[in-house]
C-alpha positions as CSV (number, residue, x, y, z in Angstrom):
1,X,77.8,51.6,-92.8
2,X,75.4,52.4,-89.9
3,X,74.5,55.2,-91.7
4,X,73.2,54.1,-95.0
5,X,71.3,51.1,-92.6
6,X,69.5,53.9,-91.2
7,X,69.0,55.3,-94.7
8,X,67.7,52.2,-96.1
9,X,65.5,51.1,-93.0
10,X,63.8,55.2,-92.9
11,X,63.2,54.7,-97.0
12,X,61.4,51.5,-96.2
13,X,59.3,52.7,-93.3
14,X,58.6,55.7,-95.9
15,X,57.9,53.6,-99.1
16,X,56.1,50.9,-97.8
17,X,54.7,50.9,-94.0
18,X,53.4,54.7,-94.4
19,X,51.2,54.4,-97.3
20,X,49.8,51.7,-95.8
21,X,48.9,52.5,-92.4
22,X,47.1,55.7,-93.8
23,X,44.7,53.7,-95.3
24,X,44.2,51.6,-92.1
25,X,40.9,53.1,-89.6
26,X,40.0,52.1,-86.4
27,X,36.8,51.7,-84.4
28,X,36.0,50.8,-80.6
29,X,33.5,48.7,-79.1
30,X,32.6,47.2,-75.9
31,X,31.1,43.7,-76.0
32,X,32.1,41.7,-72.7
33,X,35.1,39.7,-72.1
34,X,37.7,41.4,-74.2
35,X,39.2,38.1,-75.3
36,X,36.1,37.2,-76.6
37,X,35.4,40.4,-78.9
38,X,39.2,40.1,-79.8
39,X,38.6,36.6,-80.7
40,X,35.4,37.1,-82.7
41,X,36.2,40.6,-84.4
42,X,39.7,39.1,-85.7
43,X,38.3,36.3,-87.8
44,X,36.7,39.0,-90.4
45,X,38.8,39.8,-93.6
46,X,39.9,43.5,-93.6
47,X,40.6,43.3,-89.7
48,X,44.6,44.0,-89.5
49,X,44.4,44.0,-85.8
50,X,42.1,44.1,-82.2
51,X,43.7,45.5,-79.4
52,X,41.7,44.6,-76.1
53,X,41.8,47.6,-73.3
54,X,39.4,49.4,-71.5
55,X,37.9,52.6,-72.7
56,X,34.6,54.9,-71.2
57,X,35.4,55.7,-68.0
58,X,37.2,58.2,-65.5
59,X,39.6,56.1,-64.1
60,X,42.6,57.4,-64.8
61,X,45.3,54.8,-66.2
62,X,43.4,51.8,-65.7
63,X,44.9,48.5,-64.9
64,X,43.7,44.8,-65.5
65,X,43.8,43.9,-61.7
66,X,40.6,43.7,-59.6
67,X,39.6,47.3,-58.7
68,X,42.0,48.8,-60.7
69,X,39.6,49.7,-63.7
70,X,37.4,51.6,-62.2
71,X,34.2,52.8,-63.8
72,X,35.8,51.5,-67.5
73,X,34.2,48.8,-70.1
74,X,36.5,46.6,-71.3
75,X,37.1,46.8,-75.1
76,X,38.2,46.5,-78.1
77,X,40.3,48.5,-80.7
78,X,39.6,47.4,-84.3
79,X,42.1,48.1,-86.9
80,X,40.7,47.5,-90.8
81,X,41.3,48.4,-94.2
82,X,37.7,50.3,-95.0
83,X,38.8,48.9,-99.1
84,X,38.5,45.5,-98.0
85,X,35.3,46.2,-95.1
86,X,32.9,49.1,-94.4
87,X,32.1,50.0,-91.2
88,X,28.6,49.0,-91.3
89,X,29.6,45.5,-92.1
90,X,31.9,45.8,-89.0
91,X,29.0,46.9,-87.2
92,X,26.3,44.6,-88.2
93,X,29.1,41.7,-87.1
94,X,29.6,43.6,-83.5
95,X,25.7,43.1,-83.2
96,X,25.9,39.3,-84.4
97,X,28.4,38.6,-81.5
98,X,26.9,40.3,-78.6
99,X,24.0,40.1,-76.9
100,X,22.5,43.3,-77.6
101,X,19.1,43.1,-75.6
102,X,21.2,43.1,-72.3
103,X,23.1,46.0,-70.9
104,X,23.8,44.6,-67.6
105,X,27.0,42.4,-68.5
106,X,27.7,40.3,-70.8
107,X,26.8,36.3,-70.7
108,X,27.9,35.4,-67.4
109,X,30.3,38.3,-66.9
110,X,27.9,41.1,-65.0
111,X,28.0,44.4,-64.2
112,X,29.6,47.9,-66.2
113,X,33.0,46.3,-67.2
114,X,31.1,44.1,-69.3
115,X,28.1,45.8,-70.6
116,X,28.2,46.5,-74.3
117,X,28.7,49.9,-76.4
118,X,29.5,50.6,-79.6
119,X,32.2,54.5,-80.2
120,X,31.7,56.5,-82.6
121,X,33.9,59.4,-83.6
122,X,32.1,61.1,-86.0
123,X,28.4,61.8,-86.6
124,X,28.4,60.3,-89.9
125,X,29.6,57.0,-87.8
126,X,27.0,57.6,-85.5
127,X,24.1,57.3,-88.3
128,X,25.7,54.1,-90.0
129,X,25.5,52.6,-86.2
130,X,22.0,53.5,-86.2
131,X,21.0,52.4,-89.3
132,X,22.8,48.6,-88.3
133,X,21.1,48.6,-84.8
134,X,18.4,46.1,-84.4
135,X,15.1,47.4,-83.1
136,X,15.3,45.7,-79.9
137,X,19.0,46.8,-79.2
138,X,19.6,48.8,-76.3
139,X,23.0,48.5,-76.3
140,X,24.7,52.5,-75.9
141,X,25.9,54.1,-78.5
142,X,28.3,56.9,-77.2
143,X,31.5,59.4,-78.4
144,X,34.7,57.4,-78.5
145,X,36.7,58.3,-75.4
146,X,40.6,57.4,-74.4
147,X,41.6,53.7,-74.9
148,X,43.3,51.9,-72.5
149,X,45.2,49.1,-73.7
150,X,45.8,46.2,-71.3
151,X,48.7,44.1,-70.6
152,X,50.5,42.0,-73.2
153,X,49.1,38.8,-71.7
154,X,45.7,39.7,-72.5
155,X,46.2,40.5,-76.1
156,X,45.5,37.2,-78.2
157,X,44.7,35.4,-75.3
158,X,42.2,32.7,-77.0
159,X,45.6,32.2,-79.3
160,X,47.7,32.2,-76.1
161,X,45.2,29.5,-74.0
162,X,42.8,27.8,-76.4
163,X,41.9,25.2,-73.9
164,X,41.4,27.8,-71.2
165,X,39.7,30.3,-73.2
166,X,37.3,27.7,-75.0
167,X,36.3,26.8,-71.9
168,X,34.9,29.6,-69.8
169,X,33.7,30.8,-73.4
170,X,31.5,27.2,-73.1
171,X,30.6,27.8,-69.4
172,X,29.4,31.6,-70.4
173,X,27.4,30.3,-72.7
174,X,28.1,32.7,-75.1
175,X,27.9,31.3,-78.5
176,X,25.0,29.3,-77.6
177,X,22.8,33.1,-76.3
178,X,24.1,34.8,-79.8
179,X,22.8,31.5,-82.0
180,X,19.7,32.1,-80.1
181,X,19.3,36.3,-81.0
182,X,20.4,35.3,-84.1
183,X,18.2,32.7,-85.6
């Protein structure tokens, strides 16, 4: 019986969650507080999942604990179905939700953890990022490096503590900066 469970359950994974995850892609970008580009990035349709982590450093095996992520941006690992959204679209919305004419933090979160980028893995990425970049962007564009996820707490965190989370997203003054680049 155990046996033909296993059968059944390795047919499934094979039918049905293989197909699908090969037509899944993935991007990274930095853009501040990770709960807030999780938050912001998840609401698009196409967008199966956001990972928050850190990613463009040397620190090896970062950790979210003060001093313990070195040199690293925190981040964001987009998953998306490129059928349902093209990565220039995904782009254009990174740009619409960060404040791309400061690279020394982000809102009231300062210094390199927070400061935007936007990965690339490929040159043809690279062009489509420059083609969405607005002309007074000077946000970094750079080659995708190791992502480091962070601890489980982290993930879905506006989900986990609305009231917390829409508050020090109110004191940053984020949304209120981005409707000003924006109008």
């Amino acid at each position: 019986m155990k046996k033909l469970i296993i059968q059944i359950f390795t047919f499934l994974y094979l039918c049905l969650i293989v197909p699908f995850s090969s037509l899944a892609d993935t991007f990274v970008y930095s853009g501040g507080c990770f709960w807030c580009t999780e938050a912001d990035m998840e609401k698009l349709k196409g967008v199966s999942e956001v990972v928050s982590g850190f990613t463009a450093g040397t620190t090896k095996n970062p950790k979210y604990i003060q001093g313990q992520w070195g040199d690293h941006r925190e981040a964001a690992l987009v998953t998306y179905d490129p059928q349902k959204i093209n990565f220039k679209d995904l782009i254009i919305h990174v740009y619409k939700t960060i404040d791309y004419e400061d690279n020394e933090g982000q809102f009231c979160d300062r210094g390199r953890s927070y400061t935007p980028a936007i990965y690339y893995k490929t040159n043809e990425e690279k062009q489509i990022i420059l083609s969405a970049t607005p002309k007074s962007s000077i946000v970094p564009i750079e080659k995708e490096s190791k992502f480091y996820p962070v601890r489980l707490e982290h993930q879905d965190y506006y989900k986990k503590q609305t009231y917390k989370y829409e508050y020090y997203r109110f004191l940053c003054r984020r949304d209120k900066r981005i409707e000003e680049l924006n109008d």
